[in-house]
C-alpha positions as CSV (number, residue, x, y, z in Angstrom):
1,X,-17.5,122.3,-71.0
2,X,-14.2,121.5,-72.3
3,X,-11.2,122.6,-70.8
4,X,-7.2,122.8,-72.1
5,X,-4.7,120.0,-69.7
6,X,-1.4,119.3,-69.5
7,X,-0.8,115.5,-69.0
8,X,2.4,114.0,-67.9
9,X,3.4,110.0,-68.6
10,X,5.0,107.5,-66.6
11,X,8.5,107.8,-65.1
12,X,10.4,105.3,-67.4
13,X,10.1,106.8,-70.4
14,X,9.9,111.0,-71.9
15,X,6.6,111.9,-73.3
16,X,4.0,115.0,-72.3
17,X,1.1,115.8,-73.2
18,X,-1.1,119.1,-72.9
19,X,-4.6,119.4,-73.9
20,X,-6.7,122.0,-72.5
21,X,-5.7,120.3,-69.8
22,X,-1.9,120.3,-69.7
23,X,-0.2,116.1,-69.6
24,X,2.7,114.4,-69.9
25,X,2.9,110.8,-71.0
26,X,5.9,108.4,-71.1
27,X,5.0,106.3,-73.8
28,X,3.3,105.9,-77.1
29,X,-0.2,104.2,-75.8
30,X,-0.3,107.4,-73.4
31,X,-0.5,109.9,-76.1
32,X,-2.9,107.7,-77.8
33,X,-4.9,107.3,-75.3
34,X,-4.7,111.4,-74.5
35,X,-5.6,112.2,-78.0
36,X,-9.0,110.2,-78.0
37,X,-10.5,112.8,-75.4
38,X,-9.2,115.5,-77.7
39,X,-12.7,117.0,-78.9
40,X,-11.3,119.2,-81.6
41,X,-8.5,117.2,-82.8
42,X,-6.3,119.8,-82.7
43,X,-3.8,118.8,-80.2
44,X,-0.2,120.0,-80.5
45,X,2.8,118.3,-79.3
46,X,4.5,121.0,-76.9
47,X,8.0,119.0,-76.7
48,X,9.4,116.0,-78.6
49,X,12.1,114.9,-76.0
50,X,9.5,114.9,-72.8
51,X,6.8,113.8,-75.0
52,X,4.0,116.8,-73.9
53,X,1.5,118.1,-76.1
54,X,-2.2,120.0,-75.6
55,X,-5.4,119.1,-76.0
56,X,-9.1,119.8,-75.5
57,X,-11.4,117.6,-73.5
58,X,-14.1,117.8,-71.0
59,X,-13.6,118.5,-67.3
60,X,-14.8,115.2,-66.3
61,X,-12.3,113.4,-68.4
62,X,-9.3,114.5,-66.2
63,X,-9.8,111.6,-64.0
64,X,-9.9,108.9,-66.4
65,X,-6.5,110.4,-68.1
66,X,-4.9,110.4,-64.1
67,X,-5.8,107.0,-63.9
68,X,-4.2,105.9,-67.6
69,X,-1.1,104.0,-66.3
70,X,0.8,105.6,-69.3
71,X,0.0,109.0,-68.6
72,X,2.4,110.7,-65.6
73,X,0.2,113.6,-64.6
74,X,-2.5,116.4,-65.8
75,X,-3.1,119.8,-65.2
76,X,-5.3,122.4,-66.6
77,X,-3.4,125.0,-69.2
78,X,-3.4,127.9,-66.9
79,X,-4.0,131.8,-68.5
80,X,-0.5,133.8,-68.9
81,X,-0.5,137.2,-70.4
82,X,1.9,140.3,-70.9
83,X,2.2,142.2,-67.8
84,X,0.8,145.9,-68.8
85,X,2.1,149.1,-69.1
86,X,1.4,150.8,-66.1
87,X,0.0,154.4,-67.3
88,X,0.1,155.7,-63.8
89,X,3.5,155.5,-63.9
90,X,4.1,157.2,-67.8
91,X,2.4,159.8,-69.8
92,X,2.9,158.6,-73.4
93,X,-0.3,156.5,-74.1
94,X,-1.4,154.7,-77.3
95,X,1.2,154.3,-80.2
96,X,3.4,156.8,-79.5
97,X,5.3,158.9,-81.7
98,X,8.2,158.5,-84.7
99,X,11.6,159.6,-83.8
100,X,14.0,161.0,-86.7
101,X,17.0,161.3,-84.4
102,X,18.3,158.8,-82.0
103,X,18.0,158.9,-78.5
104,X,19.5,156.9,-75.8
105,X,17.1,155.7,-73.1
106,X,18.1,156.1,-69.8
107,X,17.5,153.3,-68.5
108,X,20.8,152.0,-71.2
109,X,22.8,154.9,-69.1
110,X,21.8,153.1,-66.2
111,X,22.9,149.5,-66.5
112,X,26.1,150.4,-68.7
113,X,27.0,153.7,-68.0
114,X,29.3,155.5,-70.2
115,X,31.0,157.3,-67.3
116,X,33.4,157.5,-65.5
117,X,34.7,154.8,-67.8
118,X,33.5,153.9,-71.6
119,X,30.5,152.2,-72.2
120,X,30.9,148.3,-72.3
121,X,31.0,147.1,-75.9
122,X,29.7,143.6,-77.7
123,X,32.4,141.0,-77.7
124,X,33.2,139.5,-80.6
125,X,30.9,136.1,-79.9
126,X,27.3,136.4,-81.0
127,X,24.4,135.6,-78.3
128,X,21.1,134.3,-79.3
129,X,18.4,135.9,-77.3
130,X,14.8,134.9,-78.0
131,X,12.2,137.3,-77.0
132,X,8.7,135.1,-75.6
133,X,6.3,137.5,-75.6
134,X,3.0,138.7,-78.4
135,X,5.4,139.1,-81.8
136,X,7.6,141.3,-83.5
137,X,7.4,143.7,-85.8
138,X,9.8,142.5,-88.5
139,X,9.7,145.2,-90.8
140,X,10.5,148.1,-88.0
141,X,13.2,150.4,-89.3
142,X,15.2,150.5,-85.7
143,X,15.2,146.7,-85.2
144,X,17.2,143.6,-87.0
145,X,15.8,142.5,-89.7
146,X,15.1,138.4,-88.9
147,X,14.7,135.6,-91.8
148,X,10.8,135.5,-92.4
149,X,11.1,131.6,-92.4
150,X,13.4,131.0,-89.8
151,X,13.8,133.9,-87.1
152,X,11.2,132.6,-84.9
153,X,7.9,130.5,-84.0
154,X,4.0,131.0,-83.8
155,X,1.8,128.2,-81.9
156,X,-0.9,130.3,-82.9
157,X,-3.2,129.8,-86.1
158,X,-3.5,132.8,-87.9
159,X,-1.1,134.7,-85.8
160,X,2.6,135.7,-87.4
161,X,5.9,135.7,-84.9
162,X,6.9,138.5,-87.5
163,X,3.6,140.7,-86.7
164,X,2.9,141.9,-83.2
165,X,-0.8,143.3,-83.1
166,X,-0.3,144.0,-79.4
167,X,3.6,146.0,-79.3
168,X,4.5,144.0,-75.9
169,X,7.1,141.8,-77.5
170,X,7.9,144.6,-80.1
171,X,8.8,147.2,-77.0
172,X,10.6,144.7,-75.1
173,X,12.8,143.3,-78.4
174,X,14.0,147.3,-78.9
175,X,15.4,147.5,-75.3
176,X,17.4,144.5,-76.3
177,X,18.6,145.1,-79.4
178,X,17.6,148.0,-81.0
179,X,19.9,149.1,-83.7
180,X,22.2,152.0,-82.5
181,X,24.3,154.6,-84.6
182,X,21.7,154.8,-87.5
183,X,20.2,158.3,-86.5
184,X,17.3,156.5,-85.8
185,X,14.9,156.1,-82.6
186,X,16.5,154.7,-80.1
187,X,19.6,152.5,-79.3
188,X,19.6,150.1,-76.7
189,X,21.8,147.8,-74.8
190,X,23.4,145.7,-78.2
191,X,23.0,148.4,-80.9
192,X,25.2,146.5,-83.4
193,X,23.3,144.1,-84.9
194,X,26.1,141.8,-86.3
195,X,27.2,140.7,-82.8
196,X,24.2,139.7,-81.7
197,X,20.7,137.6,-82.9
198,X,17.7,137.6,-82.3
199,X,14.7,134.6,-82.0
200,X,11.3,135.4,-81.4
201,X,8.6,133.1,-79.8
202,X,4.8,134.0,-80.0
203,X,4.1,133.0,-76.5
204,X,1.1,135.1,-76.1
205,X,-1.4,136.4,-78.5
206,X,-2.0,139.5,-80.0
207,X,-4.3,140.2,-77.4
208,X,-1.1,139.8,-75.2
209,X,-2.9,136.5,-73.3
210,X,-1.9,133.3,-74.0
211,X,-1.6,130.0,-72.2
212,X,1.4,128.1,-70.3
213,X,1.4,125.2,-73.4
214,X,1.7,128.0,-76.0
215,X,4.2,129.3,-74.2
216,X,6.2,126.8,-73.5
217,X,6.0,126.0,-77.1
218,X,7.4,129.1,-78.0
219,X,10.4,128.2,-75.3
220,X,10.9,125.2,-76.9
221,X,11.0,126.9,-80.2
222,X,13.9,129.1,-78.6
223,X,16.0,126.1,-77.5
224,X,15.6,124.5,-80.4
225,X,16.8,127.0,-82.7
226,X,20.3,127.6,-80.0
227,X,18.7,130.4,-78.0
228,X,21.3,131.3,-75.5
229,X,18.8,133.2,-73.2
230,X,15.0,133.7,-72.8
231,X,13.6,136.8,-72.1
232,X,9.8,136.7,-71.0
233,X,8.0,140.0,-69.8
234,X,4.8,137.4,-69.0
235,X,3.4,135.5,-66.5
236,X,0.6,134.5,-64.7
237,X,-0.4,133.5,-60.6
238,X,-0.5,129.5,-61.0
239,X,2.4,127.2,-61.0
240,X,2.6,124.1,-63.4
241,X,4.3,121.1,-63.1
242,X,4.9,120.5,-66.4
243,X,6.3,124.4,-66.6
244,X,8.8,124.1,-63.7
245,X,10.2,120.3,-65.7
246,X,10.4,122.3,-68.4
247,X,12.7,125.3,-67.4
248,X,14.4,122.7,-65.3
249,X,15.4,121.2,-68.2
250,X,16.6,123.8,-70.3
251,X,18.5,126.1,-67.6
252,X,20.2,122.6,-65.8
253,X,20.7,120.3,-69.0
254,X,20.2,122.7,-72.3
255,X,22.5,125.6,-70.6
256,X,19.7,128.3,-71.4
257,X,19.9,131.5,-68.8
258,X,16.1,132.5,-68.2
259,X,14.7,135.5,-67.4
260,X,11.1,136.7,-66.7
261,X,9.4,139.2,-65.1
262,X,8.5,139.5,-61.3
263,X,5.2,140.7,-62.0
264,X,3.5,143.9,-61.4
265,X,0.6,143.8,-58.6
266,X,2.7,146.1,-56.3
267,X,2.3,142.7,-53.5
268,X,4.3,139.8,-52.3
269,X,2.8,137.2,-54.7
270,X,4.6,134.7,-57.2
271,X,4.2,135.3,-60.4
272,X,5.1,132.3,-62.8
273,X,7.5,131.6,-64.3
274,X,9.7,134.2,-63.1
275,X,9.3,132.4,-59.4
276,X,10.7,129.1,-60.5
277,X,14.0,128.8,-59.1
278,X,15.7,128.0,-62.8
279,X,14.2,131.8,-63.6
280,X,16.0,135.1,-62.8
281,X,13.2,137.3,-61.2
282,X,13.3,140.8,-62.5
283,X,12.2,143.7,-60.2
284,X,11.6,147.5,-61.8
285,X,13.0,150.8,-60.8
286,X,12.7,154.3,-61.5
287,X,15.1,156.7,-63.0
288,X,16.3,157.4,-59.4
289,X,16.6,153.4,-58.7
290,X,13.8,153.0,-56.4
291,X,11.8,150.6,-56.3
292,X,8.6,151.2,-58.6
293,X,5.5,151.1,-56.5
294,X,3.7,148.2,-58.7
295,X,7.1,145.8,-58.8
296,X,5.7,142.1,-57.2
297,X,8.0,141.8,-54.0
298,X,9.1,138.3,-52.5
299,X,11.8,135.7,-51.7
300,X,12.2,135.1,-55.3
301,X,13.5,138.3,-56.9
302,X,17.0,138.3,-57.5
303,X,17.8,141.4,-59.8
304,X,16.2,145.0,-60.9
305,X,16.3,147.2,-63.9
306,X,14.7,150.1,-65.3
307,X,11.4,149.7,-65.8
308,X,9.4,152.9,-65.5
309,X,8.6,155.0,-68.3
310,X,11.5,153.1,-70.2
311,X,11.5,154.2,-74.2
312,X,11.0,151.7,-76.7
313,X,10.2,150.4,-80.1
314,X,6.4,149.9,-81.2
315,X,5.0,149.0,-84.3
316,X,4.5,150.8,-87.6
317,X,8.1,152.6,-86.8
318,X,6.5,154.1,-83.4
319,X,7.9,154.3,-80.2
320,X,6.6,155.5,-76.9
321,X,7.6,155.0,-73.2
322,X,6.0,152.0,-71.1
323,X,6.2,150.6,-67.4
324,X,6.1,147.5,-66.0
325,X,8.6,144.8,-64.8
326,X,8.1,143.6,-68.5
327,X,10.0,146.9,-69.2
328,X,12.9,145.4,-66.9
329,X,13.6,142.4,-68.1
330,X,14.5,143.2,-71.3
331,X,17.2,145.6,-69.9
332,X,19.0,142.6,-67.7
333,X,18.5,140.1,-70.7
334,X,20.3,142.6,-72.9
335,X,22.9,142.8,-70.5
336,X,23.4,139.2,-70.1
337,X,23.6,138.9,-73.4
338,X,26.5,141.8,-73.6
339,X,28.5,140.3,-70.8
340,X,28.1,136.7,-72.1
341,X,29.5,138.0,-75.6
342,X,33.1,138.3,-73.9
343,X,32.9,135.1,-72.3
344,X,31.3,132.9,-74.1
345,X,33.1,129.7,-72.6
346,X,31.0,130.4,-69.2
347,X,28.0,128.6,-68.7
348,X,25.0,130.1,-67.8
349,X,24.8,129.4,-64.4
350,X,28.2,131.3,-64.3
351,X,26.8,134.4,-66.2
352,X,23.4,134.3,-64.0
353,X,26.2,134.5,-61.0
354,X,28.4,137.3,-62.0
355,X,24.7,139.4,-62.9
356,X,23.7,138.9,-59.0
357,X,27.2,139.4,-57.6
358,X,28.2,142.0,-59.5
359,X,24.4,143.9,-59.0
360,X,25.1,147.5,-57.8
361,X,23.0,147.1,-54.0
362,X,20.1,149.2,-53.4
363,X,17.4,149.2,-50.8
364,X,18.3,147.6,-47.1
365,X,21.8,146.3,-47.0
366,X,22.6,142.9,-49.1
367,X,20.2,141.0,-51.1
368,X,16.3,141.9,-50.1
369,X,12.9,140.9,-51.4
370,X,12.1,144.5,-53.5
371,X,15.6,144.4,-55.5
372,X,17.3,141.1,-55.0
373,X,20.6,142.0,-55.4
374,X,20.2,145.2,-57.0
375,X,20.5,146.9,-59.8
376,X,22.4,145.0,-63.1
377,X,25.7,146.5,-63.8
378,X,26.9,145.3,-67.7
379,X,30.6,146.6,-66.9
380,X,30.9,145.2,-63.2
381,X,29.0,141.8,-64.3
382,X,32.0,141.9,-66.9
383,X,34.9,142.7,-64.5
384,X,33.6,140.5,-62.3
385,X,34.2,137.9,-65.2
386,X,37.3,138.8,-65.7
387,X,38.7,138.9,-62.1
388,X,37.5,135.1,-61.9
389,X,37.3,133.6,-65.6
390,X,34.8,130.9,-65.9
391,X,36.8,128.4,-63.7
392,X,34.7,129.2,-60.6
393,X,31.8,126.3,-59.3
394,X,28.1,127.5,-58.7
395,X,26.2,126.5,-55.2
396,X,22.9,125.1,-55.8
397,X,19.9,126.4,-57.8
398,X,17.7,128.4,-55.6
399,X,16.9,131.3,-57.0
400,X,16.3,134.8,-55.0
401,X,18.6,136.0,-52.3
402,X,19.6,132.4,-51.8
403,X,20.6,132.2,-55.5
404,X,24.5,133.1,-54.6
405,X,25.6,132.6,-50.8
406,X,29.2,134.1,-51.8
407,X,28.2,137.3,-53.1
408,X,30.1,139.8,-52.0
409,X,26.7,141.7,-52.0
410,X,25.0,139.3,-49.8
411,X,24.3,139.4,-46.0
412,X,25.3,136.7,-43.9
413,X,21.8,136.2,-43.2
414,X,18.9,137.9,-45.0
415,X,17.0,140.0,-42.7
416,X,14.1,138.4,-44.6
417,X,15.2,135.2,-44.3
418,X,13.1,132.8,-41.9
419,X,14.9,131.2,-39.0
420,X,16.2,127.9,-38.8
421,X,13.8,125.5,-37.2
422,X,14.8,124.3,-33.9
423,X,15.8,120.3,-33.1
424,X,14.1,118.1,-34.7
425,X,11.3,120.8,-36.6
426,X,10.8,120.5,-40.3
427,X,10.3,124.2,-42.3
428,X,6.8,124.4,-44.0
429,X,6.1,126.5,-46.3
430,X,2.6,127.1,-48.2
431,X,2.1,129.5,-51.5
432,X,-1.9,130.3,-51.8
433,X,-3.8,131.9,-54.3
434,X,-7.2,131.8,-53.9
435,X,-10.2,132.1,-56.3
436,X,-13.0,134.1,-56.5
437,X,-13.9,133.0,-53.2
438,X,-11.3,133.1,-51.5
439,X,-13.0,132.8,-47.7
440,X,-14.5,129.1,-48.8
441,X,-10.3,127.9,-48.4
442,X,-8.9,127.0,-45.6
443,X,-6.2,124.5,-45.0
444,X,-4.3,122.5,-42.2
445,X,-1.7,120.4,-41.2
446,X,-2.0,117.4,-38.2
447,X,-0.1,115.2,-36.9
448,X,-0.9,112.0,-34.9
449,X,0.6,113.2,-31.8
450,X,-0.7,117.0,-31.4
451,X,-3.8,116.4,-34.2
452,X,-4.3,120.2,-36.6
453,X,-0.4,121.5,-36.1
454,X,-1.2,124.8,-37.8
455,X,-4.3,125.9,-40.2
456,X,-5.4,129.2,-41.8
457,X,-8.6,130.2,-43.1
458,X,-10.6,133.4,-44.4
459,X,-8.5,134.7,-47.3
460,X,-9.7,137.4,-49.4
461,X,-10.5,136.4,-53.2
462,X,-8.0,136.2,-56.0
463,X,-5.3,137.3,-53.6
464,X,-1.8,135.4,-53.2
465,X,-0.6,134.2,-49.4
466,X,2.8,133.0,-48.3
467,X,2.7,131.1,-44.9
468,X,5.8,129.7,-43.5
469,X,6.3,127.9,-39.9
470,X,8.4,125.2,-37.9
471,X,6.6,122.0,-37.7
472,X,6.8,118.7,-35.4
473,X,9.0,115.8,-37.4
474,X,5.4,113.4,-37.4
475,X,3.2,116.7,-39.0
476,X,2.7,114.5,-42.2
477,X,-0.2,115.4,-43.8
478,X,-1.3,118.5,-45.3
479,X,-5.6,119.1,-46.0
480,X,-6.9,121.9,-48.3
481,X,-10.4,122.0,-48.2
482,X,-12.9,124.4,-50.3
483,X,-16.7,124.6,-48.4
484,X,-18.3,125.0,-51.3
485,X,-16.8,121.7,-52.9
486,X,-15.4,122.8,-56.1
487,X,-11.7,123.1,-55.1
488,X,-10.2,126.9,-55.9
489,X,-9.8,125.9,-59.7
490,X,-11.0,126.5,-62.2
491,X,-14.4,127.0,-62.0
492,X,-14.4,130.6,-60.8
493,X,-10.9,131.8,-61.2
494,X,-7.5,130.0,-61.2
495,X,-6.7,129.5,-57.7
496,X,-3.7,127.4,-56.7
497,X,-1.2,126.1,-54.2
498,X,2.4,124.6,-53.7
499,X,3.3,123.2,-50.3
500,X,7.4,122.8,-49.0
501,X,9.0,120.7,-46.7
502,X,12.8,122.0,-45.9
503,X,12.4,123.3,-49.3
504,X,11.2,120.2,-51.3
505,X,8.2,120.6,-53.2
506,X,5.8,117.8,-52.0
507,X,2.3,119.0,-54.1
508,X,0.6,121.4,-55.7
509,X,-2.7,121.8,-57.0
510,X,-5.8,123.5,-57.1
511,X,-8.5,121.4,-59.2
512,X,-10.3,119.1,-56.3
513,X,-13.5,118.8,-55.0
514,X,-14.2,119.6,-51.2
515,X,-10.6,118.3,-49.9
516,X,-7.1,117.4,-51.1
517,X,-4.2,115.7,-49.1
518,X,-0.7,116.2,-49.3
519,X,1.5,113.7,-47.4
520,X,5.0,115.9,-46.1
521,X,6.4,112.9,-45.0
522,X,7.9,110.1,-46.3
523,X,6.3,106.7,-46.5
524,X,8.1,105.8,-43.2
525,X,8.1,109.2,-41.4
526,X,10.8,109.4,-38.3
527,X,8.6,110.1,-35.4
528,X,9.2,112.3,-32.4
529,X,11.6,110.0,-29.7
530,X,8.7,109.2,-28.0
531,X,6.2,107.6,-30.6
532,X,6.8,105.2,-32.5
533,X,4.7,104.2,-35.7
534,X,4.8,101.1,-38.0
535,X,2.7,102.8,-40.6
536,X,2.0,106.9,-42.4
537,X,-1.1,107.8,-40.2
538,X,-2.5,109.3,-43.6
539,X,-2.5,107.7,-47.4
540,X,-0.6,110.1,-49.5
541,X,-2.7,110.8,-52.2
């Protein structure tokens, strides 16, 4: 059985690796080594300057690559695919129809309205946005014409960027930049084609599934051709490692503003990579700007747009009207992209700010798990701008409500928000998704003093869990354990977790036999006043 990895090298040096595991290795010997487990020699490299590629090997090699001194870490390529249109929610179905007049969506009205003032227009500075999702339909008569050898990337063999056998990516791309004022379709949020570009990367396939490695490719793709923004209507349940450096990268060091969708299960789960803190989360709304019933709700949304029954580009000069937070995030990227036209001398943390401070507020008062900070506004985002230039300092990168503590359209204190932890208490927090048997996990955390802290146990299958408590200052180790003894991945789904301590990510996981360790502490943990240890009570693993 061979599976795909991502492998990471050691800390001195930049290399990565993914195979159908996913790796990352720091020097040359590292990738060498990686590439004699690939069983059909047909390993990619994902990223040049952190050195990750993909290969195929067998499940049983993972260890030996772990133990490589060369190689940094390894994961399994975990599944991503195009969150769907949601029929329930629409009543055009298949291909949809041609259109010989133009029509403006609403959803355009909504996030740059041309009343009581004049629609926002492009600025004179040309944005790149690059559209991650299953293609493009190059020759569509409402969208930009791209360079066939230049205007984006495929990891895929036998799969064009230019052709989209799905209409995902081709549906998203028209709510960005459709071409307006041709009498054709549809126009969308940058109708003139001149002041804006496009770059598309074949993330998924034209099934609309891919992997994390082929879409971080695609990503990388982006960057390297100057992308300004990413848009991804994708995603999938299970964090990555090597996904999270990635994104860190490019939104802290490469000044790329990344946007993804929240997801559409209707629950509280993360979806990935729109729950990485580097990622605007985008929720969907309805026509009346409530919240639609299948938009993912959690602590890591931080905007909404339209996204039900929105009206779009498909291939073969179609168009029809789709749901789904995939529908969404095309409308906030657009808008970034607009407002980011006028000012192009702010970064894009500064952009990302005046989209979440300028949000039009809807649901309970301030920021709030279902719309983050509400609904984007192109011509407040764009007075907000010009109020404050791009002079102004960003806070931290945290993404969700606790993206921008000086919004004006932030609380003082999230009612979601959990408490501060009294004294000397450390915050915990677990994300679980569970496999196809989901009551063989259970979990707990001990300390030397008081022995199992806190612990949970019988969780439904393929569902996603969020627990978050005040723990004792010596609760250092955390325990996963599956009964069955085949960890919750990837043997019968792709179960996963992510443990926090006062928000510092200490491990995630998923692929282990009957238990895993996490140590929360440092090597030296400070103990309660009345214990005193020389030595961790537990090995961190």
């Amino acid at each position: 059985m061979t599976h795909h990895y991502n492998l990471a090298p050691s800390i001195q040096s930049h290399s990565i690796c993914f195979i159908d595991f996913l790796s990352i290795t720091n020097h040359r010997q590292g990738h060498t080594f990686a590439d004699s487990f690939d069983k059909n020699g047909k390993g990619r490299v994902i990223s040049q300057k952190r050195h990750t590629e993909t290969i195929t090997a067998k499940i049983n090699d993972m260890d030996k690559l772990k133990k490589d001194p060369n190689i940094e870490y390894v994961e399994l390529d975990v599944e991503r695919h195009a969150f769907p249109n949601m029929r329930g929610y629409e009543v055009v179905a298949g291909k949809g129809g041609r259109r010989l007049s133009e029509e403006t969506p609403y959803g355009i009205d909504m996030v740059n309205p041309d009343s009581p003032t004049p629609r926002l227009q492009q600025g004179s500075t040309s944005i790149k946005v690059c559209v991650v999702d299953t293609g493009y339909d190059n020759d569509h008569i409402d969208l930009p014409e791209l360079d066939p050898n230049t205007g984006g990337f495929s990891p895929y063999e036998g799969q064009s960027w230019s052709n989209d056998g799905h209409g995902h990516g081709t549906h998203c791309a028209g709510t960005i930049g459709a071409m307006g004022g041709n009498d054709k379709g549809v126009t969308s949020v940058n109708p003139d084609p001149t002041k804006f570009s496009f770059y598309i990367g074949k993330g998924l396939t034209d099934s609309g599934s891919g992997s994390s490695s082929g879409v971080m490719e695609a990503v990388q793709k982006c960057v390297d051709a100057q992308a300004n923004i990413i848009s991804m209507s994708l995603g999938g349940g299970a964090p990555t490692n090597a996904e999270l450096e990635q994104y860190r990268e490019h939104y802290e060091d490469d000044g790329v503003l990344i946007i993804a969708a929240a997801g559409n299960g209707g629950n509280s789960g993360y979806s990935y990579p729109a729950s990485y803190k580097y990622v605007m989360s985008v929720a969907a709304v309805d026509s009346n700007k409530n919240k639609a019933g299948f938009s993912q709700f959690n602590d890591q949304v931080e905007i909404a747009a339209p996204g039900v029954s929105v009206k779009s580009t498909l291939p073969g000069n179609a168009y029809a009207s789709w749901s789904g937070t995939s529908m969404a995030t095309p409308h906030v990227a657009g808008v970034a992209a607009l407002v980011w036209s006028h000012f192009p001398d702010c970064s894009n943390k500064q952009i990302r700010e005046a989209l979440i401070a300028s949000a039009e507020d809807l649901g309970a008062g301030g920021c709030d798990n279902e719309y983050g900070f509400g609904l984007v506004d192109a011509k407040a985002a764009y007075d907000y701008l010009s109020n404050r230039g791009c002079g102004f300092s960003v806070g931290e990168t945290l993404g969700g409500c606790n993206q921008c503590v000086e919004c004006t359209s932030a609380p003082t204190s999230s009612p979601t928000a959990f408490p501060a932890c009294p004294g000397n208490e450390k915050y915990f927090k677990l994300s679980l998704e569970t496999d196809n048997y989901g009551g063989e996990t259970s979990w707990k955390v001990t300390s030397p003093t008081s022995g199992d802290v806190i612990s949970g146990s019988g969780y439904e299958s393929g569902t996603t869990h969020t627990e978050r408590h005040c723990i004792q200052s010596d609760a250092c180790t955390f325990e996963i354990s599956d009964s069955y003894g085949d960890g919750i991945c990837c043997s019968y789904g792709e179960g996963s977790y992510t443990v926090w301590v006062d928000d510092i990510e200490k491990g995630t996981g998923g692929d282990f036999g009957n238990t895993e360790t996490i140590s929360l502490c440092d090597a030296s943990p400070t103990s309660p006043p009345t214990v005193t240890p020389t030595v961790s009570p537990t090995v961190p693993p």
